[in-house]
Structures are given as C-alpha cells and as structure tokens.
C-alpha positions in Angstrom: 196.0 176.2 67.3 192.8 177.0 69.2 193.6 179.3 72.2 190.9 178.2 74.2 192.5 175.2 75.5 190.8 172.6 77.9 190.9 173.0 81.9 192.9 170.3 83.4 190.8 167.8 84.8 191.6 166.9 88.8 191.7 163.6 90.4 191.5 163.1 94.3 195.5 164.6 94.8 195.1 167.3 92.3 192.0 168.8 94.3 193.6 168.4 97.9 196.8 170.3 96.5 195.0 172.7 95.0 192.5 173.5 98.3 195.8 173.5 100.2 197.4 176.4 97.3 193.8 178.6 97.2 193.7 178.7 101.3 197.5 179.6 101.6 196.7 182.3 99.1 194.0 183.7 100.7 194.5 183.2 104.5 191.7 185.5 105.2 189.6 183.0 104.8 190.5 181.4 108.1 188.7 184.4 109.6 185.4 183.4 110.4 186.3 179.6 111.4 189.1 181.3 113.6 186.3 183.6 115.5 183.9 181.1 116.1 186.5 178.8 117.8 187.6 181.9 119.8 184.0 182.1 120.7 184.0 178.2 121.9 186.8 178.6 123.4 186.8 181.9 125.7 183.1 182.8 125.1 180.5 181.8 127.4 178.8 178.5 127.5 175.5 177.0 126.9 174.9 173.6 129.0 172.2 170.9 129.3 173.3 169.6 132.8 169.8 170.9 134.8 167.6 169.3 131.6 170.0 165.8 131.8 169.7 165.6 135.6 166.0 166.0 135.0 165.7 162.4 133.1 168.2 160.8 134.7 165.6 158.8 137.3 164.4 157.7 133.9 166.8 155.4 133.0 166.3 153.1 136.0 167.1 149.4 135.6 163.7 147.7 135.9 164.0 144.0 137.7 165.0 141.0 135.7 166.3 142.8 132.7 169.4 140.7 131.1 172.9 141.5 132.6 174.1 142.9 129.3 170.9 145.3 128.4 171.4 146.8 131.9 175.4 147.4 131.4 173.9 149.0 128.3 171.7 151.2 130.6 174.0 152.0 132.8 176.6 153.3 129.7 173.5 155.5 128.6 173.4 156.8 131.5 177.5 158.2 131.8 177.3 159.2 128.6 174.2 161.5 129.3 175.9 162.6 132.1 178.8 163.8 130.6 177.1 165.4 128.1 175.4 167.7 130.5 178.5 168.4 132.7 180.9 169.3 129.4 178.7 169.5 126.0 178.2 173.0 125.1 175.3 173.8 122.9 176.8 176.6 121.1 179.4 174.2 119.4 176.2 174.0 116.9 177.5 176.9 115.6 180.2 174.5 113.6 177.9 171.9 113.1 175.3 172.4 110.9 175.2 171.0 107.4 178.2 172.8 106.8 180.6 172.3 109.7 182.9 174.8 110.0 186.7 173.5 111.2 186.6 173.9 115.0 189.4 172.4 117.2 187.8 173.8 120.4 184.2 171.9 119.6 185.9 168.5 119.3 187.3 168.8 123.1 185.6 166.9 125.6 185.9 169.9 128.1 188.5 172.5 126.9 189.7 174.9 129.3 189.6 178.6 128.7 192.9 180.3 130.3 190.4 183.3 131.0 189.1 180.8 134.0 186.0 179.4 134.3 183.5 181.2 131.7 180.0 182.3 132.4 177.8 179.5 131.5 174.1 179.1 131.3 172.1 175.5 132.2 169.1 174.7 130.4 166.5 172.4 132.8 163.7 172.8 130.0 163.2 171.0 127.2 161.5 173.7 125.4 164.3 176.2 126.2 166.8 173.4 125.4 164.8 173.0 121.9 165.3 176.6 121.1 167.9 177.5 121.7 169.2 173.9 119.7 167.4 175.6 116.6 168.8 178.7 116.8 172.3 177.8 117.3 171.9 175.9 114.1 170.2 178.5 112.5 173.0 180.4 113.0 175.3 178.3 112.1 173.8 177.1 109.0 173.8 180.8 108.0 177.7 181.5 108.6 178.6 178.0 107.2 177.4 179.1 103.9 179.1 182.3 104.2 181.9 180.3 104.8 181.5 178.1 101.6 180.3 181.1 99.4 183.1 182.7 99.9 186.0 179.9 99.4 183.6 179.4 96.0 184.3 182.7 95.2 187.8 182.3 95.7 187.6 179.5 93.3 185.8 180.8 90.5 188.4 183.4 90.5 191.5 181.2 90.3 189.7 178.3 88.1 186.9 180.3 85.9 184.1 178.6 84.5 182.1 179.9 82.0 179.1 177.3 82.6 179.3 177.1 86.2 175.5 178.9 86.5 173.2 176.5 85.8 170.6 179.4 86.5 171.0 181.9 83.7 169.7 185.3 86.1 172.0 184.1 88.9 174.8 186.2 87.2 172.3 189.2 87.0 171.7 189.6 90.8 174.1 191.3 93.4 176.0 189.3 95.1 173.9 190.3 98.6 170.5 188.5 96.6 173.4 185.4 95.6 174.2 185.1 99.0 170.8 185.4 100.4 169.2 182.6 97.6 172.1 180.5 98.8 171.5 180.7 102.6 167.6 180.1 101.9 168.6 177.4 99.8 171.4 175.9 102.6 168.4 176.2 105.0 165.9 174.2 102.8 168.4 171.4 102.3 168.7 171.4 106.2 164.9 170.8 106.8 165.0 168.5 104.1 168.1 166.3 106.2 166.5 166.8 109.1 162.8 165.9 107.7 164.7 162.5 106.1 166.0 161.7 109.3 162.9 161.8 111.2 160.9 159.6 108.8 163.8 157.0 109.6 164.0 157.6 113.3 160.3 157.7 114.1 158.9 154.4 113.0 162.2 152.5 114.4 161.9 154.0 117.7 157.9 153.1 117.9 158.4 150.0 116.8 160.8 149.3 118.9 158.7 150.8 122.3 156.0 148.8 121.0 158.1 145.7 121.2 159.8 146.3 123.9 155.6 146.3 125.9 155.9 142.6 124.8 159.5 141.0 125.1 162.1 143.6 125.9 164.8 140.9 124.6 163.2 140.4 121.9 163.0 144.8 121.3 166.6 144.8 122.2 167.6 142.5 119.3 165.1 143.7 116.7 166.1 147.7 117.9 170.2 146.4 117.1 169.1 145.2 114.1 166.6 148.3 113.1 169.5 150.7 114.2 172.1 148.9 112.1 169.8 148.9 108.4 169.0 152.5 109.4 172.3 153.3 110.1 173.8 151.8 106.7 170.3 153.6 104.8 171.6 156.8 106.2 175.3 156.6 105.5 174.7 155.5 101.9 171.8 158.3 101.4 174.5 161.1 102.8 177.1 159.3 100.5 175.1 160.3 97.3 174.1 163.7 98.6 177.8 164.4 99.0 178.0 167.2 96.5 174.8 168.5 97.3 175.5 171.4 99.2 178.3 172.2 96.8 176.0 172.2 94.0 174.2 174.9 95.9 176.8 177.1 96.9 179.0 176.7 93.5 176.2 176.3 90.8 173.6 178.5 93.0 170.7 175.8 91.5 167.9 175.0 93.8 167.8 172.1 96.6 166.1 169.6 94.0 168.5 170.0 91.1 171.0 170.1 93.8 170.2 166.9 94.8 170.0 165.7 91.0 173.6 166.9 90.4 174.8 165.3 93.3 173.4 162.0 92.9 174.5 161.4 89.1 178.4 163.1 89.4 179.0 160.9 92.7 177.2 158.1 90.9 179.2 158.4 87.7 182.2 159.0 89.7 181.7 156.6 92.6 185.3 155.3 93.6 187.1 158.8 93.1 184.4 160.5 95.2 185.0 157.4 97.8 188.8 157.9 97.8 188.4 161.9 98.3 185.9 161.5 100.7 188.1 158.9 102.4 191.5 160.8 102.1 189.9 164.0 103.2 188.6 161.8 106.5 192.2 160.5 107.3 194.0 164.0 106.8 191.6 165.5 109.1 191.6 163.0 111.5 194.9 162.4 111.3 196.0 166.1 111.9 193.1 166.1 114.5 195.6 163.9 116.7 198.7 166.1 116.2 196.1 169.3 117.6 194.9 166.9 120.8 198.6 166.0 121.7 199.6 169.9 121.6 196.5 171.9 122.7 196.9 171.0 126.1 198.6 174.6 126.6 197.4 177.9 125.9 199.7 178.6 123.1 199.6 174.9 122.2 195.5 175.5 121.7 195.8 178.6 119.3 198.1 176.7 117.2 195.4 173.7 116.8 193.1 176.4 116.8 194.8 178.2 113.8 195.9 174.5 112.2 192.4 173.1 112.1 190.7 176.0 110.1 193.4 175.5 107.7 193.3 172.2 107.5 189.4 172.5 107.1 189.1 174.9 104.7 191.4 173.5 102.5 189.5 170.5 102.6 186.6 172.9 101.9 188.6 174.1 98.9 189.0 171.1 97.4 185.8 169.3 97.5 184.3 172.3 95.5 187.3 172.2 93.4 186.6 168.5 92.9 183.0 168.6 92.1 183.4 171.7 89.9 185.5 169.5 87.5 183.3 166.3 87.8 180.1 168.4 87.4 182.0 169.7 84.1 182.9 166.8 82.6 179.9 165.4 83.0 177.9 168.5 81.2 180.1 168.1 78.7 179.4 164.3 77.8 175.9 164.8 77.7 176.3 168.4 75.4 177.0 168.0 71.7 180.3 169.9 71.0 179.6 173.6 69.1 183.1 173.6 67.6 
C-alpha cells in the first residue's frame, strides 16, 4: 500500500472547523488583532469633524429641487455629520485589503473607560488625504503580517509539497518572503483602488454633466449608474476572492494571483459562494452577540477578545479552503507521475 496517501479534500464545514482548531491551537495569533483594537479603543483619535464642517454649506438645497432628492440631501448631510463627530481615521488600520477583526472599529462611537482620549481634527483635505494613505499603508502592511503568519501556521499543520508556485520562494529567508509579500499586498491594493477609480470617475462626470441639464433626469440615470457599478464591483471582488490568498499562501505575483483566483473560484463557484456566505453570517451573527455585551468595560474586552477569534478563524479557513481548491485543481490539469 502506498504510504503517501491523499490529503483530505475540505468542503465549506471542513475549512471553518479546521480555522476554528488551527486558532485555538495557536492563540498567539490573536496578538496583533488584539493590539490594534486596544489601540482603537484607548489610543488616541484621528477625526475629520473640522474638514466635514468645512463642506457642509455645500450641500444646500437649491430651489425647486423634487421633495424626495432634497430628503436625500438632507440624509447626506447627517450622515457626513456623523462621520466627522465619531469616525476615526485610524480604524484604517483594520481596513485595508486585509481587514484585520476589530470589534472597537465597527462602534459608532465607543467609549474608552480611560475618559475622553486625545484626539486630533483634520480641516484639510490634503492633511486628511495623508494621513488616509498612511493609515492604510500601515495597515496593509500588518494585515499581511497577519495573514503570513496564520499561512504559516497552516503549512505546518496541513503541508504541501506544491504550495510554491515560485520555485526560489523556498530559497529566501523568511524576512525577503515577508517583504515580496507585503510589496505584493501593496501592488494588489493600488491595483483595487486604480479599478475603482476607472468605475467611479466617468459615473460621477457623467452624472455632474447631467445633472447641468435636468437634475431629475441625473438623479435617475446616477441610481441607475450607481446600481450596474455597484453589481460590476461586487461580482469583480467575488472572482478576486482568493486573490490575496494566493499571494500570501502561494507567494506568486499580483497577476498570477489574480489568475489563480479567478479559475479556482470559477471552477468552484457555489462552494466559494456558500463559504463566502457562511463566513458572512457567523461574523455577523457573533458581531450582534459583541454589540449587546460591549456596552461595559469588561463586556468590551470580551468582544474585543471574541472578535479576533472569530476573525482569524475565518482567516484560517479561507486559506485552508483555497489551499485545497487550488490543489485539486493543479492536479486535474497535471498528468499523474505514479
């Protein structure tokens, strides 16, 4: 009998149990999600109040505009508001391309029992800018640590002799690894955020151009613009999935990334949907259970604590999922050796 036997394959529950197992194994890894929240939470805050009170006047309701587009305004307008009295700009630290789990960043203005923390109000939109960047630098950079080393965690536990697709990846340290892979994360950033803009821009000039003509008639087209781009941009970051697993767990470049991606969520469309989907519920769902008890000090380390376990086992299991996927689809296209 032939002692190399076949890895079990995973399906959708098989993954999620085994991100749970790998993160209750190594509970270190809750250490950098853990901090940053800390951070959120007791740190000192970053706010856009000065900059939103700027454009404000802006957003006046010009005579004879329908009663509904100016209700519309005038919800704009709260919401802006709101975002300069409570967002904090540092909660880009969990939200880059890979978002780390963060309890404290989902709160619409959580309360630090340290009292009111220092906080600093952008009125620039330059300063607003760069400081925008850098926190997403930054967080780019310490997502992928993040990621790097849960993959880590799984090679160990699950090893794969065909999991570099680059043959001198295994050749390097693992400070030039990490340092391709953040490059890498970085690139594929650029590349989302590059994407984005060529969708964004010509709706939103098209849509002022419009609106110098009819403004109904902007307002209609601008719902309808808005709703294809929306749909073009959901189904775009459907197939791109795995892409930033394929960088962090095969260490290949953004474009073969993107390749990998595109054919294992293609050739595995309705178990990536249900993963993707699961993974969505058990988040939000436990996302509910952490709003009802973090109203306490106590009650907020424990959401704190249960969201980056939560999160990285999610983590965990998307690579876990796509490392199988990505090998059973190598090995249908690879003649057998045996």
């Amino acid at each position: 009998m032939d002692e190399q036997q076949e890895a079990p394959k995973f399906g959708i529950i098989d993954s999620l149990s085994f991100g749970f197992q790998l993160i209750a194994r190594r509970p270190w890894l809750l250490v950098l999600p853990v901090l940053l929240d800390l951070l959120l939470w007791l740190g000192p805050r970053i706010t856009v109040g000065p900059l939103v009170s700027r454009f404000l006047p802006l957003l006046q309701i010009p005579a004879g505009m329908p009663e509904d587009v100016g209700e519309l305004v005038l919800v704009y307008r709260d919401m802006l508001e709101q975002m300069g009295e409570q967002w904090n700009l540092l909660s880009l630290l969990v939200r880059g391309v890979v978002s780390l789990p963060s309890f404290v960043a989902s709160q619409i203005n959580p309360s630090s029992p340290l009292g009111s923390p220092a906080s600093l109000g952008l009125s620039s939109l330059g300063g607003t800018l760069g400081w925008g960047a850098l926190a997403a630098l930054v967080g780019t950079l310490l997502g992928g640590l993040y990621l790097v080393l849960i993959a880590r965690q799984l090679r160990r536990l699950r090893p794969d002799p065909e999991l570099q697709a680059d043959p001198t990846a295994v050749e390097r340290s693992f400070p030039q690894r990490l340092g391709l892979i953040l490059l890498r994360l970085l690139l594929f950033s650029l590349l989302i955020l590059a994407g984005l803009l060529v969708i964004i821009v010509p709706i939103s000039l098209l849509g002022g151009g419009l609106g110098l003509i009819s403004p109904n008639f902007a307002f209609s087209v601008m719902g309808l613009l808005s709703m294809l781009g929306g749909s073009l941009v959901l189904w775009i970051g459907f197939i791109l999935y795995f892409a930033v697993e394929a960088i962090v767990l095969d260490e290949v470049r953004v474009v073969q990334a993107v390749w990998r991606s595109a054919n294992v969520v293609w050739r595995n469309l309705w178990p990536t949907l249900g993963l993707a989907l699961l993974s969505y519920v058990i988040g939000a769902g436990f996302t509910l259970i952490w709003d009802r008890i973090g109203g306490t000090t106590w009650g907020a380390a424990l959401s704190i604590l249960g969201t980056a376990y939560i999160g990285a086992a999610i983590s965990a299991a998307g690579l876990a999922f796509y490392a199988d996927r990505r090998r059973r689809w190598q090995e249908s296209i690879t003649p057998s050796t045996a």
